[in-house]
C-alpha distance (Angstrom), angle and dihedral (degrees) to the residues before:
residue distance angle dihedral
X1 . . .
X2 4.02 . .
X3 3.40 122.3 .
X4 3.49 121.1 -99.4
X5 3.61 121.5 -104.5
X6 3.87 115.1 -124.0
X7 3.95 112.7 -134.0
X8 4.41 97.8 -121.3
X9 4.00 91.5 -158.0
X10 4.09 89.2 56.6
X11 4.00 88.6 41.1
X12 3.72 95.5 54.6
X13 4.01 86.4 45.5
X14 3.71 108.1 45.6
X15 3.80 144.5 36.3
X16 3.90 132.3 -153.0
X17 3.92 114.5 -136.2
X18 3.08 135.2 -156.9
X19 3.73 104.8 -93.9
X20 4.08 89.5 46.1
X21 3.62 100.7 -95.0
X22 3.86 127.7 129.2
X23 3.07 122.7 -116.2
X24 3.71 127.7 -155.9
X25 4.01 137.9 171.4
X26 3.92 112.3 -122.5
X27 3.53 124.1 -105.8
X28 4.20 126.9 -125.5
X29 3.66 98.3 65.0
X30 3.60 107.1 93.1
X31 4.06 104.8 82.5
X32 3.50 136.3 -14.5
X33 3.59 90.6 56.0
X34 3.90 101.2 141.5
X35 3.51 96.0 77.9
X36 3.99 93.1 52.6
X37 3.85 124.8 84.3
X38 3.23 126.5 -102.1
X39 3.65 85.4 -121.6
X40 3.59 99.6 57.0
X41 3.90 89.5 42.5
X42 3.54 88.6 60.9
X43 3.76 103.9 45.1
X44 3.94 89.9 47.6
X45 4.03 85.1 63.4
X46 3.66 94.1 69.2
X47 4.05 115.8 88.8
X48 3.66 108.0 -101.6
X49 4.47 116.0 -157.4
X50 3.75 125.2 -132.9
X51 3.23 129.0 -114.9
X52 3.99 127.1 -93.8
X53 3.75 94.1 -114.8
X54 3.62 94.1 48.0
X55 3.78 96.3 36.5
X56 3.87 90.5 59.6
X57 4.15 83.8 54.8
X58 4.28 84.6 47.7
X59 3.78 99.0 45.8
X60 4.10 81.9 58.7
X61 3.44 93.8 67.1
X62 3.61 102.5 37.8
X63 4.33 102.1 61.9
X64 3.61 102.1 172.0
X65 4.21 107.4 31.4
């Protein structure tokens, strides 16, 4: 059987851990960041996880994390 062909987009996007989980960085902190508290800035640094439902659809495209 061939190997599988990881998707790059999803690769560059989200991580496996260790538990099984998928882990992703949050979105709204790339520009237009003046207008935003400092507050909400802050709490949009932390790693957020996806989902189950669309962690099953992630863990497709990722084959060997």
């Amino acid at each position: 059987m061939p190997k599988l062909k990881t998707n790059r987009g999803a690769a560059k996007r989200f991580r496996r851990t260790a538990s099984g989980k998928v882990k992703l960085t949050q979105s709204h902190r790339r520009h237009i960041l003046t207008k935003k508290s400092t507050k909400r800035k802050r709490h949009l640094r932390s790693p957020a996880y996806a989902c189950k439902a669309d962690a099953a659809l992630i863990v497709r495209l990722l084959p060997y994390s």
